[in-house]
N, C-alpha and C positions, 0 to 999 in steps of 0.2 A: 211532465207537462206543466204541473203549475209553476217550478225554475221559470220555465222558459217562457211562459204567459209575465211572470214576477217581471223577470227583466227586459222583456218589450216593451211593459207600460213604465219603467223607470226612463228607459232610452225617450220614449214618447214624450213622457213628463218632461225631460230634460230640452226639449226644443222648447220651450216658454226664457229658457235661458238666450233663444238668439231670436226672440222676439222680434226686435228691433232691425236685425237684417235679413227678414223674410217682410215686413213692411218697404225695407228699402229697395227690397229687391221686386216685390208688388208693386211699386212708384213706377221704380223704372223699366218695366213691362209697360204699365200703361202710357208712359212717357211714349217711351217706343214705337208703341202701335201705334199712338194718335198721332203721331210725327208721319206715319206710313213706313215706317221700317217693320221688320220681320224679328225672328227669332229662329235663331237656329242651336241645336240641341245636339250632344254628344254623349258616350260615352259607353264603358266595355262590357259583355260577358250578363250579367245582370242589369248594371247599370244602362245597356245598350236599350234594355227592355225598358228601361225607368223614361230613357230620353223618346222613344219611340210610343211612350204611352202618356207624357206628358203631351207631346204634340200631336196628340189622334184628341186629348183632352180641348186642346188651344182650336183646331183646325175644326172640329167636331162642333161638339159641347161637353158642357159640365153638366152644370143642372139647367139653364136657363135652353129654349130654343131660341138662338141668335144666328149672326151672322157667323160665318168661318174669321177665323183671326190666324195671320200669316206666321204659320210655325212650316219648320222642316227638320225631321229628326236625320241628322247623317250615318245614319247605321243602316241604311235600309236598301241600299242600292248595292245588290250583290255582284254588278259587271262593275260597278265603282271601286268598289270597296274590292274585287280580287285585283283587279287592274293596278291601282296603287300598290297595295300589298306586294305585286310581283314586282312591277316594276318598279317603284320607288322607297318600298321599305312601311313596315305597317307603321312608323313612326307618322308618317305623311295621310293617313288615311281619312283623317277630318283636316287638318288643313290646306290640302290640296284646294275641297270643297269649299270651303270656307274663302280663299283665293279667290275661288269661281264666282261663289253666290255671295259673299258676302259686301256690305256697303259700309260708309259711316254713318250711325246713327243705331245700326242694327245690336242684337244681345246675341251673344254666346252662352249657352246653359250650358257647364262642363258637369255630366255627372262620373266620381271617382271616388271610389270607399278608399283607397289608399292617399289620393291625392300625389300620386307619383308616376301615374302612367303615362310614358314619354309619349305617346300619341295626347294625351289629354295637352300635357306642356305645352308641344308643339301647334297644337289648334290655338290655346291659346296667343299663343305669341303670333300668331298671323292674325288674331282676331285683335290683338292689338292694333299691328301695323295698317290694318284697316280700320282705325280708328272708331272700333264697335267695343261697348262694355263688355265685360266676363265676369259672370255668376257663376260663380265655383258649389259645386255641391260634393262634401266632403266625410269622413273622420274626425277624431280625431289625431290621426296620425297625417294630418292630411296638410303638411306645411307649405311645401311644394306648391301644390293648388291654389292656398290661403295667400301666398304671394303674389301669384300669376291673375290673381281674380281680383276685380275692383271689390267685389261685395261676394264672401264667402259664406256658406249656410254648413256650419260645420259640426255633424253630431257627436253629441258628447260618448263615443262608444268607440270600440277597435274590434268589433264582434261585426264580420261582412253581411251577417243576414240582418241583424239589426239595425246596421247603419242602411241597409238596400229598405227596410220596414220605413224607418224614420223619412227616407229622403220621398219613397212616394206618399205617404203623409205631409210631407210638406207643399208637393207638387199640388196635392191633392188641395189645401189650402189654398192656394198662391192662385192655383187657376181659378177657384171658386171667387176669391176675393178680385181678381182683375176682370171674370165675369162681370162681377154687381161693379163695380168702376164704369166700365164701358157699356154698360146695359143695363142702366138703375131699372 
């Protein structure tokens, strides 16, 4: 046990290293919202959990009692989500949605420990063509994503339960901090 406590708080330490693009990526959240765009949130297996508990965080609260703030996590819609998968290929499974609901001006949160999941890819590249940023949450084997995304938050690890630790500690950050923004 203490291994494994040892290198969670190393993993943990090591996000001070992407400082700088979890602040940018806090910017451009509250950019977002106060513009009236949304956030919309992906991603597989764990990570599905990671996108679906950030936006119960954004949609909810944090710690403050406020207003709800416009998230949608696309994992959660089980007649969506078979529906593409049969019919279109689970490749298409967030960007079909993303098509649907998505505008310019709006954020993509991609969460992928591998940064390779051809459904993460392909969200991204329509959240492009609809002219909305992508906040890639990744690895570090996560180059694919690092690409596809304006602004990448990429843990310094290759170890999936400690990159899924790191990424909702960041989450956990990002919404606290876009909180006190929007709600001094």
């Amino acid at each position: 046990m203490r291994r494994e406590i040892n290198q969670h708080q190393k993993t943990v330490e090591s996000l001070l290293k992407i400082e700088g693009e979890a602040q940018e990526t806090i910017d451009a959240i509250v950019q977002c919202l106060r513009a009236g765009g949304k956030i919309l949130i992906c991603g597989n297996g764990g990570s599905a959990a990671d996108s679906q508990h950030m936006a119960a965080e954004l949609i909810g609260r944090f710690k403050r009692d406020r207003e709800a703030l416009p998230a949608i996590a696309l994992t959660t819609d089980t007649s969506i989500l078979t529906a593409l998968g049969n019919d279109w290929g689970v490749e298409t499974l967030f960007s079909r949605q993303i098509q649907a609901l998505g505008s310019e001006g709006d954020i993509l949160i991609a969460f992928s420990t591998s940064g390779s999941s051809p459904n993460i890819l392909e969200a991204c590249k329509s959240a492009r063509e609809k002219k909305m940023r992508v906040i890639g949450f990744t690895g570090n084997r996560g180059e694919k994503l690092k690409t596809a995304a304006d602004i990448c938050l990429t843990v310094d690890s290759e170890d999936t339960p400690n990159i899924q630790e790191a990424h909702i500690t960041l989450a956990h950050i990002i919404c606290g901090k876009v909180e006190e923004k929007l709600f001094p």
